[in-house]
Structures are given as structure tokens and as C-alpha cells.
C-alpha positions in Angstrom: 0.0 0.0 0.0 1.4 3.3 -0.9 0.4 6.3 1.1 1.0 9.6 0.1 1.3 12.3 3.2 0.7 16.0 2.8 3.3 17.2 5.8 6.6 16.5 6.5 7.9 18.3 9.6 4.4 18.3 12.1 3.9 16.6 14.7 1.8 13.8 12.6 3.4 14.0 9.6 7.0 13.0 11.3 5.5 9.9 12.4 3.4 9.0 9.6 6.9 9.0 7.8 7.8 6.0 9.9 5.3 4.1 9.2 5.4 1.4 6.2 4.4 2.7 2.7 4.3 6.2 3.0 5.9 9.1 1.4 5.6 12.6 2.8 5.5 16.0 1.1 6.3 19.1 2.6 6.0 22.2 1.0 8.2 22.4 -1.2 6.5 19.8 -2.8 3.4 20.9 -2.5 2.3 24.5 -1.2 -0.7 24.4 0.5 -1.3 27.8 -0.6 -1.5 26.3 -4.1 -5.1 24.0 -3.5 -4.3 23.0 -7.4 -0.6 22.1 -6.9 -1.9 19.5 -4.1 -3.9 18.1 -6.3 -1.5 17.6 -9.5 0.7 15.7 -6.7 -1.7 13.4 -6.1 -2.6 12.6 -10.1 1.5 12.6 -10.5 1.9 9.9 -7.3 -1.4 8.1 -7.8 -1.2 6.3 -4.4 -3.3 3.9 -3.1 -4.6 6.5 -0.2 -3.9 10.1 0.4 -3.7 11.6 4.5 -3.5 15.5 4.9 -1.0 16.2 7.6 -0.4 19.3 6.7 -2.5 22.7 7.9 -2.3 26.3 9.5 -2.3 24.9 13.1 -1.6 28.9 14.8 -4.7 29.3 16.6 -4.5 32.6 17.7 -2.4 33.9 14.3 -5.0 32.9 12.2 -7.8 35.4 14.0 -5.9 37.7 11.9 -5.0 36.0 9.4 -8.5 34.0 8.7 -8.1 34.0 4.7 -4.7 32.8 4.4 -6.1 30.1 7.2 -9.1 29.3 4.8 -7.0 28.6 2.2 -4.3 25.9 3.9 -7.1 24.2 6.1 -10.0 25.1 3.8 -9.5 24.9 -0.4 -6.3 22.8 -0.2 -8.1 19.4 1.7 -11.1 20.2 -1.0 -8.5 20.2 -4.0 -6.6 17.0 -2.2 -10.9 15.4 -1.7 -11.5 15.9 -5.3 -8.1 14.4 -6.9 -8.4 11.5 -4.7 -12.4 11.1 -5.7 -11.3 11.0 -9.4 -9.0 8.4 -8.7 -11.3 6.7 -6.5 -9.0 6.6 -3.7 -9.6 7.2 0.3 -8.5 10.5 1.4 -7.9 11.0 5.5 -8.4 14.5 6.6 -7.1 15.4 9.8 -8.7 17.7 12.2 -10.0 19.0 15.2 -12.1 19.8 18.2 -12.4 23.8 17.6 -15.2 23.0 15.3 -17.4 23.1 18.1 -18.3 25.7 20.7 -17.1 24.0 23.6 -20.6 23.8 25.5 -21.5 21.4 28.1 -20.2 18.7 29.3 -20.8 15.6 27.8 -18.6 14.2 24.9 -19.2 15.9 20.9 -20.9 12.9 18.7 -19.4 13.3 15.5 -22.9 14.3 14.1 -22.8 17.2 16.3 -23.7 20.8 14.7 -20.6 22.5 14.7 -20.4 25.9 15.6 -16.7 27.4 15.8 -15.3 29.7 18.0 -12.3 30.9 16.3 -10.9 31.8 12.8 -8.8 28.6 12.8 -12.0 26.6 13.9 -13.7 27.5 11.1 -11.3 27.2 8.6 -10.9 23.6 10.0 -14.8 23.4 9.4 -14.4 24.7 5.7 -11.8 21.7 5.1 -14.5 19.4 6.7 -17.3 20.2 4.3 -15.2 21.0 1.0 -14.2 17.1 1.8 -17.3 16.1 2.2 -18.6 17.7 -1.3 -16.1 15.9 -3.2 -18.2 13.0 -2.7 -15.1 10.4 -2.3 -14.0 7.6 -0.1 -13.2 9.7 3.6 -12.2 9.7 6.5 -12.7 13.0 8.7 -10.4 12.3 11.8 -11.1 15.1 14.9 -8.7 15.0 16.9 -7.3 17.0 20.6 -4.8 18.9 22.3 -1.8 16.9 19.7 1.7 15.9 21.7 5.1 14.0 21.0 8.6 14.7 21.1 8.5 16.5 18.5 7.8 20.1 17.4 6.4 22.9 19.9 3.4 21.4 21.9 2.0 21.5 25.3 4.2 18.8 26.9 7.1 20.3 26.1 6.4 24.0 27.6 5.4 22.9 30.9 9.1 20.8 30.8 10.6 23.6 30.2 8.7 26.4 32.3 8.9 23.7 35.2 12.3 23.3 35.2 12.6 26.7 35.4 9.9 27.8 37.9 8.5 26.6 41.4 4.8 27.4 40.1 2.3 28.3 37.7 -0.9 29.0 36.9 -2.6 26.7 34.2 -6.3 26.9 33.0 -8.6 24.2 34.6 -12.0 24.8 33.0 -10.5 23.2 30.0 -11.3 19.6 29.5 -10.4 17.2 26.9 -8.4 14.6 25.8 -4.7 14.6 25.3 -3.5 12.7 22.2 -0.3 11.6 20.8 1.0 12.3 17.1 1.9 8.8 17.1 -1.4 7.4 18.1 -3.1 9.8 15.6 -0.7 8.4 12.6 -1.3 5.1 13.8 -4.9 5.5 12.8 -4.9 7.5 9.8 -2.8 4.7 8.5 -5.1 1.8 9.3 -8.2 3.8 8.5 -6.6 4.1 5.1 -5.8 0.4 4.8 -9.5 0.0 5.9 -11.1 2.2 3.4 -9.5 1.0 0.4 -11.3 -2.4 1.4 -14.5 -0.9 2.9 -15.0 2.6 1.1 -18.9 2.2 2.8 -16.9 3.0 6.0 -16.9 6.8 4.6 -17.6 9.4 7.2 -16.2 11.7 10.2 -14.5 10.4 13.2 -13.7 11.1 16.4 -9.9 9.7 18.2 -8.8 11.4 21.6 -6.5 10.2 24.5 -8.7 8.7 27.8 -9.3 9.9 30.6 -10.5 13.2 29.7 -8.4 15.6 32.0 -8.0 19.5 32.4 -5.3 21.7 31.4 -3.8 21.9 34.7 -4.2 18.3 35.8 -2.5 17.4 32.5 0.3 19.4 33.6 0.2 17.8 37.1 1.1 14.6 35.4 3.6 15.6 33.1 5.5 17.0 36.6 5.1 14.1 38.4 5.8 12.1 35.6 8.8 13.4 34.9 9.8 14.6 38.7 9.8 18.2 38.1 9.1 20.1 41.6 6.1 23.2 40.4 3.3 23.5 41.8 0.3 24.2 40.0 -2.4 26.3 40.4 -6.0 26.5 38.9 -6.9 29.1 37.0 -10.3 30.2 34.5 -10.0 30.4 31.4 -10.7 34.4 31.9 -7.7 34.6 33.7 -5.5 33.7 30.5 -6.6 35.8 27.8 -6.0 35.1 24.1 -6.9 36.2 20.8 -8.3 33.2 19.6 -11.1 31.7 22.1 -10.7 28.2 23.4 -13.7 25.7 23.7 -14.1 24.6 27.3 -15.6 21.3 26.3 -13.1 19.2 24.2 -14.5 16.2 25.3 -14.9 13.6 21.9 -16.6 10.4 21.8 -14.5 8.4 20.6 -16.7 5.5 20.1 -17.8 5.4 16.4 -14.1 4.7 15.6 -14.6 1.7 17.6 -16.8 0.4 16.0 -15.8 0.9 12.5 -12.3 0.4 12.4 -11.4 -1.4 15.7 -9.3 1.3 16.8 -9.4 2.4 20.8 -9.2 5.4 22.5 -5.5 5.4 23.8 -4.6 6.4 27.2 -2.6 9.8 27.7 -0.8 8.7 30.5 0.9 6.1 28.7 1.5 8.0 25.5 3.5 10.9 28.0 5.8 8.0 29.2 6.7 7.5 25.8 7.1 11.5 24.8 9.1 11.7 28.0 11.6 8.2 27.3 11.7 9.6 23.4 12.8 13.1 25.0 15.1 11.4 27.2 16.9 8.8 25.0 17.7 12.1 22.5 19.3 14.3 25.9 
């Protein structure tokens, strides 16, 4: 099976490139900003599957930047949905809790109206539907609060701001589900294999690390995990401004994926001991 990957230095993308038959293409390749350039790729390559790793992922640059956002996470995924339907090939489009409004408490069904907060959460929606108009094999893959070894992400900061402080203050009305880049490409991949077999399978899916767990608690662990001495303190939302707002509730359910594919909710716990023994065998 041979996968081509739009991405090549995200979180995702870096581990999709580890896994067997794929080929990723950053952007020199392919431009995002160029929806038709993605697209000639893909009739060039002709792979068996196509997975979109690649997007504007700076939440609060993008509230200023909302068309260039539109574009990358919007018309490019459509152009990739619509090469991969004339080839009649499964195309996997990552992306993300923001396309709700955070309400409530209980966990988003993937059938959930979605109604974004933020620039980049609706440019993510954009991508959603202009996917779902090309009228192809699919795979929508929402996913949460993304962490490895790699790139800039959340695990990383609070290393770094706890080796260097005795305390901080870190949102608690925040709740969702951690989830590593790893675990993420993991799925992509075998949806892919799944939907070349099973196109019926079509349709938008939820994946998210278990428990779900606030900002601050998350951070709890990551100390204790990896026996950093800060204390942490519990803050509102309100108390951290930013330009871009942040939906409380980033609960998923994550059973539809189940049930489809086989594939389980992974716990976060265990995909930080990972992050941390990756982090530590490269010190």
C-alpha cells in the first residue's frame, strides 16, 4: 500500500513518515497555498490513499489571518478530496475539536452541529465540508490537544517552564483529551488500509487520548511524571486571555471509531511516558 502524506515536519506527519508505505511532502512539494498544486501531486503519485497532515495549526495567528487560514485548512483538503475522488482513492483529513463551541459537558458525537469559535476553527470546518462535497471515499479524523517529542506542543512547555519555575498558573476549565502524534498516525494509517477495502466506512471520526483531563491536571502529570518540583495552580479560562477563544468542552466520543475500524481510545498517560523516554533517550 502506498500512502502519500501532505506534511513533512508536524507533529503527525513526522511519524506517519515512519510508518510502512508512505511518502511525505512538505512544502516544497506541495504548497498548501497552491489547493491545485496538491492536487497535481496526487494525479503525479497516484497512491493507493492520500492523508493530509499538513494545515495552518496557529490558533490565535490565524484570527488575523482567517483567509490565508481558509485557504491551507479550507481549499487545499477540498482540492486533495477531489483528486483522490477522481481516482477513487480514500483521502484521510485530519482535524479537530475547535469546530465546536465547547458547550456542556458531555462528549461531541461526531454528528454534532458545529459551531466554531475561532478563525482557525472554522477554517478547519471549511476543510470538513469541501471534503465532504467531493463525494469520495473519507475519513474525517477530529482530533485534541496533539503531543510528542517532537515540534512545539504543550508537553514540552510545561518541561521547560517547570524546570525553570517553582509554580504556575494553568487553565482548569479546560477539558479534553490529550493525544499523541503517534497514536493519531497510527490510525490515519489503518483507517486508510480499511477504506481502500471498505470505502462504505466513509464518514467523520472522532480519536482522543482517555481519561479526559483539564489543562492543569494534564500538567500535574507531566511534573510528576517526569519529577519536576512546580506547583500548579488552577486558574479560569478568563484569567489567560487570548486572541483566539478556546472551547471549554473538548470532550470527543470516541466510540464510532470503535466500531468501525477497531481502533481504541489510547490512554494519555501512557503515550506521555513514551514522549518523556523519546525526550530522554535524545538528551
Amino acid at each position: 500500500m502506498a500512502i502519500l502524506v501532505f506534511g513533512k515536519t508536524g507533529q503527525v506527519a513526522r511519524e506517519l513518515a515512519a510508518l510502512e508505505g508512505t511518502e511525505c511532502y512538505g512544502r516544497d512539494a506541495a504548497d498548501l497555498e497552491t489547493p491545485e498544486i496538491c492536487a497535481d501531486l496526487i494525479f503525479q503519485k497516484s497512491p493507493d490513499a492520500v492523508i493530509n497532515a499538513a494545515a495552518y495549526t496557529s490558533v490565535d495567528s490565524a484570527e488575523k489571518e482567517e483567509t490565508r487560514a481558509t485557504i491551507i485548512n479550507g481549499a487545499a483538503p477540498g482540492a486533495m478530496a477531489c483528486a483522490c475522488a477522481a481516482l477513487a482513492i480514500p483521502f484521510i483529513q485530519i482535524s479537530t475539536d475547535y469546530v465546536f463551541d465547547g458547550g456542556g459537558e458531555l462528549p461531541w458525537q461526531s454528528e454534532d452541529q458545529a459551531a466554531p469559535l475561532s478563525a482557525y476553527g472554522r477554517s478547519k470546518l471549511a476543510g470538513e465540508q469541501a471534503v465532504r462535497a467531493a463525494s469520495g471515499t473519507f475519513a474525517i479524523l477530529r482530533t485534541s490537544w496533539v503531543v510528542s517529542a517532537h515540534g512545539s506542543n504543550f508537553v514540552k512547555t510545561m518541561l521547560r517552564l517547570g524546570a525553570e519555575r517553582d509554580a504556575l498558573n494553568i487553565v482548569a476549565d479546560q477539558i479534553g483529551g490529550p493525544t499523541g502524534a503517534a497514536e493519531i498516525a497510527g490510525a490515519c494509517h489503518a483507517i486508510a488500509r480499511h477504506l481502500i477495502e471498505e470505502p462504505i466506512k466513509s464518514g467523520t471520526y472522532h480519536f482522543a487520548g482517555a481519561p479526559y483531563v483539564s489543562w492543569a491536571d494534564f500538567a500535574r502529570e507531566i511534573f510528576a511524571q517526569a519529577g519536576l518540583n512546580c506547583a500548579i495552580e488552577d486558574i479560569p479560562s478568563s484569567a489567560y486571555p487570548t486572541p483566539a477563544q478556546r472551547p471549554l468542552n473538548s470532550r470527543l466520543d470516541c466510540s464510532a471509531i470503535g466500531t468501525a475500524f477497531g481502533i481504541i481510545r489510547p490512554d494519555w498517560r501512557e503515550t506521555l511516558t513514551h514522549i518523556l523516554k523519546d525526550l530522554g533517550d535524545r538528551s
